[in-house]
C-alpha positions in Angstrom: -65.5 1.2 -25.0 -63.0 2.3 -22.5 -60.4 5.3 -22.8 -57.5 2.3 -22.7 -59.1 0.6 -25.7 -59.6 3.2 -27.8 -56.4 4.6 -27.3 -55.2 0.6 -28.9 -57.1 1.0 -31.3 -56.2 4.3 -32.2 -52.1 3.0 -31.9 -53.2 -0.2 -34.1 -54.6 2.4 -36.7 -51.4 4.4 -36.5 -49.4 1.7 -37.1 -51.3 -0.4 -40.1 -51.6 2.7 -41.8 -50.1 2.1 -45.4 -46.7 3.9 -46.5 -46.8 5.6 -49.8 -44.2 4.0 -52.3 -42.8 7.3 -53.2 -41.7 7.3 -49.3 -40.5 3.7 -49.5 -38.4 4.5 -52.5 -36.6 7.8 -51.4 -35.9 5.1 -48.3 -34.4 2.7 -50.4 -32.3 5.1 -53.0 -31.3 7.0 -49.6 -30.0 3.8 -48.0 -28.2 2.9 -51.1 -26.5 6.1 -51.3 -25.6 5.7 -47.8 -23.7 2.6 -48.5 -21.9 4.0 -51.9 -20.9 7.1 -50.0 -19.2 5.0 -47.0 -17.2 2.9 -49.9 -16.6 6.1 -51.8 -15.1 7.6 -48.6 -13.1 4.5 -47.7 -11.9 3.8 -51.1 -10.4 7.8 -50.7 -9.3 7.2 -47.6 -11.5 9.7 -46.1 -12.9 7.0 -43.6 -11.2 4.8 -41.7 -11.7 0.8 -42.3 -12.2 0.1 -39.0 -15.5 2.4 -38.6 -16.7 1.1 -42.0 -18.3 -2.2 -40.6 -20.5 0.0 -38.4 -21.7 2.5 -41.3 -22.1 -0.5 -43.6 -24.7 -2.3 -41.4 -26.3 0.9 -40.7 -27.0 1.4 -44.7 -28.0 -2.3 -44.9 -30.3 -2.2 -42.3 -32.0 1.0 -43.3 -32.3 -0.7 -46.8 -33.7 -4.1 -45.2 -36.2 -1.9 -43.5 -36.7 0.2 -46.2 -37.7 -3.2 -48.3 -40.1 -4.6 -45.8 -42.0 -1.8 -43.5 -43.5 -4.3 -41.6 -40.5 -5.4 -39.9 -40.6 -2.0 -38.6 -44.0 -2.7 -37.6 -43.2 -5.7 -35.5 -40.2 -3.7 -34.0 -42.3 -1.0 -33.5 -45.0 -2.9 -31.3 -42.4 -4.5 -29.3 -41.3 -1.3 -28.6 -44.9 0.2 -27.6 -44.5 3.1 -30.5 -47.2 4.3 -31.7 -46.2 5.2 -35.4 -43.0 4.2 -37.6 -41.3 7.4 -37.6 -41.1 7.4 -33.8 -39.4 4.2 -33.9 -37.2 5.3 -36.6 -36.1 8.1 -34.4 -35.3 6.4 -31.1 -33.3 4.1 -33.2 -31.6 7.1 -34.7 -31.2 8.4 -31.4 -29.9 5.4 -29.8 -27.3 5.0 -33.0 -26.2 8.9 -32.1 -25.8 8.2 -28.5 -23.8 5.3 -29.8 -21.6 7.0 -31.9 -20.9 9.7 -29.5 -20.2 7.9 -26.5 -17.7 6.0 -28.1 -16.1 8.8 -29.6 -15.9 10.3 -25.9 -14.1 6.9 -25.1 -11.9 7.1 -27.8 -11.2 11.4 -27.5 -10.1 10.1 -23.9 -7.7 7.8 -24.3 -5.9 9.6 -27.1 -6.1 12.9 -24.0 -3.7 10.1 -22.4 -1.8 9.2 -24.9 -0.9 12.6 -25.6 -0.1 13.2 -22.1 2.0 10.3 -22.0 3.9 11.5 -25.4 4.5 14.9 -24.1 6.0 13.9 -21.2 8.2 11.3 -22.9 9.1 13.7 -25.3 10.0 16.2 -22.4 12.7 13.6 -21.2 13.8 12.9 -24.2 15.2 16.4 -24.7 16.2 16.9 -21.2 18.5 13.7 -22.1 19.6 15.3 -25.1 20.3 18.4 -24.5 23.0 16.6 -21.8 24.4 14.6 -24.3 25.0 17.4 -26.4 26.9 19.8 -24.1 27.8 18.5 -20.9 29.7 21.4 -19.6 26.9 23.1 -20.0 24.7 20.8 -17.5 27.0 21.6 -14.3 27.3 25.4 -15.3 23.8 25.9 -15.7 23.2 24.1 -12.2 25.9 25.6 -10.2 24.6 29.5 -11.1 26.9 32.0 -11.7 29.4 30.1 -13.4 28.1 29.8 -16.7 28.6 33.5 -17.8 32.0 33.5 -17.7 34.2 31.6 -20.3 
């Protein structure tokens, strides 16, 4: 038997390996918690609707998983993992990289937005402050005029 096959079977071993059910259970209560929390932090507000889609399949697919391992199994072999947890945390990794690089998108497009409002809000006073005294426009702009009465 070669290094290459042993090493297979070794990876096969790691990955037909049975999960204890107090494991698959913690899984299942956590991923139901996980989808009660996102609707408890919606219903308060807390959360924004538009990002509860994404946390909602999250907590279902965790759940789905957390019901049938060996769909992790499968995904895990396609992968070339050699255990579960390992292809539990690239996935959680990937879902972080995710999450982050669209917050980056989002953190700079409201950096432009605010931009954009400053200086909007700039002209705006410039423009009122000449609508409320106009004399004081061409006195401020000439110099020394505008001390004396």
């Amino acid at each position: 038997m070669t290094e290459m096959e042993r090493l297979e079977d070794l990876r096969e071993l790691f990955l037909s390996a049975p999960e204890s059910a107090v494991a698959q259970t913690l899984a299942i209560v956590l991923s139901l918690g996980l989808v009660g929390l996102v609707l408890w932090l919606v219903r308060r507000r807390t959360l924004r609707a538009e990002y509860t889609p994404i946390w909602v399949a999250v907590a279902l697919g965790l759940f789905v998983v957390s019901m049938d391992l060996d769909l992790l199994r499968l995904f895990a072999r396609a992968l070339g993992a050699w255990t579960i947890a390992s292809t539990l945390f690239f996935l959680g990794e990937f879902f972080l990289l995710a999450i982050c690089l669209n917050y980056a998108v989002r953190l700079s497009q409201m950096g432009v937005q605010i931009r954009t409002m400053a200086q909007e809000i700039a002209l705006l006073n410039a423009r009122l402050d000449a609508t409320r005294d106009p004399g004081m426009q061409s006195a401020s702009g000439s110099g020394s005029e505008g001390a004396s009465p």
